[in-house]
Backbone bond lengths (Angstrom), bond angles and torsions (degrees), N, CA, C in turn:
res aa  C-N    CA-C-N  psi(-1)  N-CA   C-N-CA  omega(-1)  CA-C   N-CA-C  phi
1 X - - - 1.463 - - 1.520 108.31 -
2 X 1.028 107.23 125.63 1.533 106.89 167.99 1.216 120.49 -92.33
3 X 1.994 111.48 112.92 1.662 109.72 176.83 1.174 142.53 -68.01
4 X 1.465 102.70 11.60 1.332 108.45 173.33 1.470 117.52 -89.07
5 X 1.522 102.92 -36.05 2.012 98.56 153.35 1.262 140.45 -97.00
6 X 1.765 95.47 51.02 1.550 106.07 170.70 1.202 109.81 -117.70
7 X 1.325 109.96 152.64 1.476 125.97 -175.87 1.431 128.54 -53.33
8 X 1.144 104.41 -37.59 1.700 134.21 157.88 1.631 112.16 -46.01
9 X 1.528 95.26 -66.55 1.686 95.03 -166.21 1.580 105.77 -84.73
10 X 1.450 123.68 -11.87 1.477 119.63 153.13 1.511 118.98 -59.19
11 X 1.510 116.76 -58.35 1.235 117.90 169.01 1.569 126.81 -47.58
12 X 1.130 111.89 -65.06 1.620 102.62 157.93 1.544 126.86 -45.32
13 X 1.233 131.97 -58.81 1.223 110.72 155.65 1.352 137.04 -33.77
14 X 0.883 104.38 -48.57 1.897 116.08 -178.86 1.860 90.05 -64.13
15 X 0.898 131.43 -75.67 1.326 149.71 156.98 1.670 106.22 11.53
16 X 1.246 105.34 -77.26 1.647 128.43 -179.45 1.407 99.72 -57.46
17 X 1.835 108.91 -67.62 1.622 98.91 -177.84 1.741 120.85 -46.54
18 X 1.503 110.33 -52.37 1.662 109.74 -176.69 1.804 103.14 -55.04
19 X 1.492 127.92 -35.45 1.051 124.52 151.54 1.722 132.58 -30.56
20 X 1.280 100.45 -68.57 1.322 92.36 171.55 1.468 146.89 -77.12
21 X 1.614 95.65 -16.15 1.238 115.69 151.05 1.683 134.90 -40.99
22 X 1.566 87.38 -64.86 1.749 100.50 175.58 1.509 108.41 -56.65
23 X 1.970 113.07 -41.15 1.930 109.84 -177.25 1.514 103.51 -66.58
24 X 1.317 128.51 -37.15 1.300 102.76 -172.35 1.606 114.29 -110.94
25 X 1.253 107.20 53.89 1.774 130.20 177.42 1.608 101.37 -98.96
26 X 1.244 121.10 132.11 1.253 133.40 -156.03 1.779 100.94 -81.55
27 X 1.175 111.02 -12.17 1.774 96.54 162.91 1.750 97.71 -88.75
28 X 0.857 102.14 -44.21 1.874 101.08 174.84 1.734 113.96 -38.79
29 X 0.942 110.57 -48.95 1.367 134.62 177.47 1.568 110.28 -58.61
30 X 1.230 107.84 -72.81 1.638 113.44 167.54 1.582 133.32 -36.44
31 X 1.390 95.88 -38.96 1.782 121.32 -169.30 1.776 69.18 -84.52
32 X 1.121 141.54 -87.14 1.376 116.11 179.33 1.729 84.94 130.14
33 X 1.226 127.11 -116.34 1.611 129.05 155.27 1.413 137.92 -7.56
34 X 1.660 112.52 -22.11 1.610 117.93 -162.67 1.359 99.24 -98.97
35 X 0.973 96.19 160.18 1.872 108.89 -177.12 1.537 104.54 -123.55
36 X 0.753 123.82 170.13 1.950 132.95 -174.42 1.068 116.98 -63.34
37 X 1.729 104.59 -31.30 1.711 108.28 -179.39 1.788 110.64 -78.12
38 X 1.798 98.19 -48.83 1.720 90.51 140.93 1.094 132.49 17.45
39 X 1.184 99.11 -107.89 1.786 144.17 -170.81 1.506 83.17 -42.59
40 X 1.260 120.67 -89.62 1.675 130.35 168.45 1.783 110.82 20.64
41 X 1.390 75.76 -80.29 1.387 109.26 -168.12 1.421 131.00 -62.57
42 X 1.570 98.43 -31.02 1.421 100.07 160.43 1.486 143.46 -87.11
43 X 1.720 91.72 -14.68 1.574 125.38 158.14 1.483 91.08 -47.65
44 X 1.037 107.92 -77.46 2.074 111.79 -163.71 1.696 107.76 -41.17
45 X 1.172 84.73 -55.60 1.781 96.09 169.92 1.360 130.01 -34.32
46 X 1.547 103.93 -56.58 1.436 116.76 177.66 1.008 101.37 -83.01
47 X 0.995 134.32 -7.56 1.859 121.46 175.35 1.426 118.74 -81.05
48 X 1.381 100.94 -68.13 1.355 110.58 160.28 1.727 130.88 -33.44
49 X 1.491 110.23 -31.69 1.745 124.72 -160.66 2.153 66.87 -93.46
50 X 1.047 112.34 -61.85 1.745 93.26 -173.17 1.526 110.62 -43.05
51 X 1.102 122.72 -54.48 1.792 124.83 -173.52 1.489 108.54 -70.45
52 X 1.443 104.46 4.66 1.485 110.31 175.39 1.800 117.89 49.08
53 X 1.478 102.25 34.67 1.198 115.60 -170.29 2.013 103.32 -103.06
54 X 1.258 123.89 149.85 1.575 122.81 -168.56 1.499 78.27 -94.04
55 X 1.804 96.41 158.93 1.397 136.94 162.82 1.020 117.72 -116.66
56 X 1.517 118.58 122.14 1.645 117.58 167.37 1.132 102.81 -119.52
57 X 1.445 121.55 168.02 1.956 124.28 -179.22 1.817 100.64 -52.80
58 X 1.223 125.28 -44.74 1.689 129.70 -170.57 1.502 97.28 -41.70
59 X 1.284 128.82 -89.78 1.535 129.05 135.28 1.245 121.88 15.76
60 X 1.016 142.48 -51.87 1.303 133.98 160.40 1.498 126.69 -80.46
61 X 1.514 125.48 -35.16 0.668 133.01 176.52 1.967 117.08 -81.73
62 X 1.020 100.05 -21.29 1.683 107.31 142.53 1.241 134.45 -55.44
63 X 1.210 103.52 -63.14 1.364 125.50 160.01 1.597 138.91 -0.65
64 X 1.647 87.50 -90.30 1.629 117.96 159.66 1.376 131.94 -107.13
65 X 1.625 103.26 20.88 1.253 124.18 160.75 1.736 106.42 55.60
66 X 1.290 125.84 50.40 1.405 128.44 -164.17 1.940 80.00 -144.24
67 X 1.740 89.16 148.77 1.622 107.03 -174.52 1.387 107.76 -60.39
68 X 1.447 112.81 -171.23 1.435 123.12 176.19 1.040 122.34 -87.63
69 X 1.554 128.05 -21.94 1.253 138.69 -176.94 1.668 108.08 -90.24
70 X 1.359 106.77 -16.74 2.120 110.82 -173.02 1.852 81.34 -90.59
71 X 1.240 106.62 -36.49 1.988 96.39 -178.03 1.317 106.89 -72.17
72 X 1.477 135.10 -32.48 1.164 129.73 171.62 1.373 130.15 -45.64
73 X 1.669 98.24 -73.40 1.868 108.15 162.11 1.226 95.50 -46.66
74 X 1.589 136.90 -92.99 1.492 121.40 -161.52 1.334 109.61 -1.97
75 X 1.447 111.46 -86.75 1.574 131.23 -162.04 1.638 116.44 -40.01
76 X 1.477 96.93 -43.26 1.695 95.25 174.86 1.105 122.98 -70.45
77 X 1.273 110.49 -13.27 1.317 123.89 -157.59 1.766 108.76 -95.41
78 X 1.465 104.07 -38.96 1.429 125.27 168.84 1.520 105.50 -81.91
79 X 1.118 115.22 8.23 2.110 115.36 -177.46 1.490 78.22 -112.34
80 X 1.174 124.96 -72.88 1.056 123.61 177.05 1.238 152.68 -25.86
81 X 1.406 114.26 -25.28 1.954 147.79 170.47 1.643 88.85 -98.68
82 X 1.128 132.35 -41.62 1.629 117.36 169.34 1.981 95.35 112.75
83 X 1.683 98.47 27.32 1.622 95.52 171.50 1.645 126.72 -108.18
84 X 1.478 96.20 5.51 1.491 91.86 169.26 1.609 93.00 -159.76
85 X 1.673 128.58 176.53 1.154 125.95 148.97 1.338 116.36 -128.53
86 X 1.013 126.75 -164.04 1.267 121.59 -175.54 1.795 104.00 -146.16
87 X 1.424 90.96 106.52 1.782 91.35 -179.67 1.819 105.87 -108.17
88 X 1.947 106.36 150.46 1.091 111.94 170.36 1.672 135.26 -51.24
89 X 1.186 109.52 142.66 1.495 108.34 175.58 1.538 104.35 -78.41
90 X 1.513 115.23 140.95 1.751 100.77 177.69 1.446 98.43 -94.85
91 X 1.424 131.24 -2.89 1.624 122.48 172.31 1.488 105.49 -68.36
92 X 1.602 114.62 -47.21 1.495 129.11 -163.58 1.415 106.26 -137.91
93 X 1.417 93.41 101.54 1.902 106.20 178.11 1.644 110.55 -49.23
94 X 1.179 95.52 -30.95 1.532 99.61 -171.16 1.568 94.88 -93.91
95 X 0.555 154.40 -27.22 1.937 133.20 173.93 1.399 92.21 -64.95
96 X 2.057 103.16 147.45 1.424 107.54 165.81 1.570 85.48 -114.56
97 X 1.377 131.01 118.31 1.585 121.08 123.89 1.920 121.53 -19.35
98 X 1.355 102.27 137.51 1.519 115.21 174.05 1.173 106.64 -85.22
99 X 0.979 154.15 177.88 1.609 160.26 142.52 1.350 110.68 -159.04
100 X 1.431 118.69 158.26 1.046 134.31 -158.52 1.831 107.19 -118.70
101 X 1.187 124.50 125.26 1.371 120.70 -153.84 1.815 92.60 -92.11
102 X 1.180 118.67 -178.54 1.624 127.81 162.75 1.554 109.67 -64.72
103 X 0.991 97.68 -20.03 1.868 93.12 -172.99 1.753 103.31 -104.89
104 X 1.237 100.41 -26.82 1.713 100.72 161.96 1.805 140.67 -69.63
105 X 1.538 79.24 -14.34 1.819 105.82 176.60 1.442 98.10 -80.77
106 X 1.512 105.72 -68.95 1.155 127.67 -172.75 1.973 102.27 -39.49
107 X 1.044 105.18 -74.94 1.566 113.63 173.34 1.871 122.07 -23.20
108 X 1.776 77.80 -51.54 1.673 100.50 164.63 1.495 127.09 -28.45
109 X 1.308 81.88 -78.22 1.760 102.87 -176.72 1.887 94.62 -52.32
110 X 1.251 124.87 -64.88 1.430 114.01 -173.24 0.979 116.69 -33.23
111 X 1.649 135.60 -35.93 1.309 147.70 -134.39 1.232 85.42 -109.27
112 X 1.140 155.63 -44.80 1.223 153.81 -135.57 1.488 127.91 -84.46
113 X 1.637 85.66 -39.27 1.750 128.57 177.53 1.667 91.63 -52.98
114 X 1.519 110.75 -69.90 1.432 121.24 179.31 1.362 130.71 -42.56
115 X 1.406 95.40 -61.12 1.738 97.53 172.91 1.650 111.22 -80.53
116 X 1.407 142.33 10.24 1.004 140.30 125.39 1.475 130.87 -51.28
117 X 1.385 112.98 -58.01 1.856 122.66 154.88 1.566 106.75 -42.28
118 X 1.187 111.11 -73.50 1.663 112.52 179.56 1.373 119.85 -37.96
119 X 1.111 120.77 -33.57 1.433 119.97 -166.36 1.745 107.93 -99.62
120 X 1.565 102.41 2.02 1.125 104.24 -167.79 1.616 112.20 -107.19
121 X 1.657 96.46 2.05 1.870 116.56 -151.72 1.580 66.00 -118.77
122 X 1.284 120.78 -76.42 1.531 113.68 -158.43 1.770 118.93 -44.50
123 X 1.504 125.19 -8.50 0.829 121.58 -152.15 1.553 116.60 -129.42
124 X 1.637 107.34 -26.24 1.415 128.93 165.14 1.655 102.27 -58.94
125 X 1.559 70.04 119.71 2.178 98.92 169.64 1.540 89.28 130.36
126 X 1.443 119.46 -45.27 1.259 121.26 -147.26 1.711 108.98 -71.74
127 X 0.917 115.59 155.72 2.045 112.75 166.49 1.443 96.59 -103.93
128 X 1.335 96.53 146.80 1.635 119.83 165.65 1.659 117.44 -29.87
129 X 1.570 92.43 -46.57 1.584 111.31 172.59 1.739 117.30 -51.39
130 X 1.764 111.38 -44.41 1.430 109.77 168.84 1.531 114.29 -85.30
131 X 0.997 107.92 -3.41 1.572 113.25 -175.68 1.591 107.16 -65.68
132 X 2.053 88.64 -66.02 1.732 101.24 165.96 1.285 117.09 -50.13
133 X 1.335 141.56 -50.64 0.882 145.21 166.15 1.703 141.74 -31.48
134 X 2.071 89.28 -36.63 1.447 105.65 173.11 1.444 115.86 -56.12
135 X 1.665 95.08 -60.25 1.633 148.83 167.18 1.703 94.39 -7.03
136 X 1.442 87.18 -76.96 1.559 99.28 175.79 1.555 149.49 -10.84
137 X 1.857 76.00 -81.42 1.304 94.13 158.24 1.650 150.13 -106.38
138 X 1.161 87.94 15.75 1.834 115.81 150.95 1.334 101.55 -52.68
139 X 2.166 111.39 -67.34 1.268 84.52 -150.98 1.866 102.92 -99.91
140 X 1.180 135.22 36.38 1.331 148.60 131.54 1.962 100.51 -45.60
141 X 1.268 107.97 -76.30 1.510 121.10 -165.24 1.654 97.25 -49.69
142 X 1.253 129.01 -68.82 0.881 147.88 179.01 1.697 109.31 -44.96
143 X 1.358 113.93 -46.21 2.059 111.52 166.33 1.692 102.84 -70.91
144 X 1.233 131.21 -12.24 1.228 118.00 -165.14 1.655 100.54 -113.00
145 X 1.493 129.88 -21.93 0.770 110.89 173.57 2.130 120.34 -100.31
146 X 1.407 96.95 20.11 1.735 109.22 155.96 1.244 102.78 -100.67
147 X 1.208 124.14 -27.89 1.499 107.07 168.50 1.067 139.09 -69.08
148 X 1.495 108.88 -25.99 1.735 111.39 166.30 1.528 106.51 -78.14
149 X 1.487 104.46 -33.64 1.774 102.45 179.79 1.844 107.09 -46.25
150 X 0.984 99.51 -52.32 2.050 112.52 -166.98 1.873 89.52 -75.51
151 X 1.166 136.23 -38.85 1.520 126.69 163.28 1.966 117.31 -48.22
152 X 1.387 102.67 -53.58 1.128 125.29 163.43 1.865 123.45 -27.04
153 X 1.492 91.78 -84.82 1.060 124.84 177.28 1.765 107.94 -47.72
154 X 1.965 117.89 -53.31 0.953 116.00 -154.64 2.108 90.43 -91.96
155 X 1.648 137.70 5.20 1.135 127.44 154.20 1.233 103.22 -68.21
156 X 1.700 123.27 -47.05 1.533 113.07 -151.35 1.214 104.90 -74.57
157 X 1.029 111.49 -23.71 1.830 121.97 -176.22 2.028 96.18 -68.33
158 X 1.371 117.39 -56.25 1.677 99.47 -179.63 1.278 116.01 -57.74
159 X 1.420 105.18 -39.00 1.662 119.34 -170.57 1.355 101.66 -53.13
160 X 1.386 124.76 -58.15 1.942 134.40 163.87 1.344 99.91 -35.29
161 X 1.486 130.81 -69.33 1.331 105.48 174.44 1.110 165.52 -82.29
162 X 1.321 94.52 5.04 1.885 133.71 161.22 1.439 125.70 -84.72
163 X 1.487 103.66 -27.17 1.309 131.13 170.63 1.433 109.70 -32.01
């Protein structure tokens, strides 16, 4: 098989490049500390704080489909640069609410400029028609590859108890 025409090693590539794109984007740059996934993230943030809707880590990690422990570091890491905090729920001591600080809004808007440009470079040539089309079959790839995950998951799980 050659990995250069697999779906996988296309996706990761593409992956890394839109990656490096967003780190060396001149609001990326400015915010100084943020990384692309960042940027991401605070988009969701500010959207949500507009729909006046709460954020918890579950929520994010839904989201952008990344584990609990890559949302964890993130989060400290973004509490930590002074772009979001995380305050208690008084229903559930243990839920932290997300929030988005003044300097995380602020950051926002920089970020926005970028992944507006970006999305505008990644996409010129294309028609709406391949756009929809991309759209598509992302999320085909994307239903088929939780389905082998939960196939996966539900052998290793008999195999554990046969083990």
């Amino acid at each position: 098989m050659d990995r250069c025409k697999t779906v996988g090693f296309q996706t990761r590539k593409l992956s890394n490049i839109l990656r490096r794109a967003m780190d060396c984007s001149a609001g990326i740059k400015q915010a100084d500390t943020l990384t692309g996934v960042h940027g991401w993230v605070l988009g969701y943030l500010y959207e949500k704080e507009l729909m006046g809707v709460e954020v918890y880590q579950k929520n994010l990690e839904k989201e952008f489909g990344i584990r609990r422990s890559t949302v964890t570091e993130m989060l400290k890491l973004m509490e930590k640069n002074g772009l979001i905090k995380r305050e208690s729920v008084q229903s559930d001591a243990r839920l932290k609410r997300i929030v988005l600080t003044h300097e995380g809004k602020e950051t926002h808007l920089l970020v926005v400029r970028d992944i507006e440009s970006m999305e505008k470079a990644a996409t010129e040539g294309l028609s709406q028609s391949e756009i929809d089309s991309f759209f598509a079959i992302i999320a085909k790839i994307k239903g088929n590859i939780e389905a082998y995950i939960q196939k996966i998951d539900k052998e290793v799980s008999v195999h554990d108890k046969n083990g």
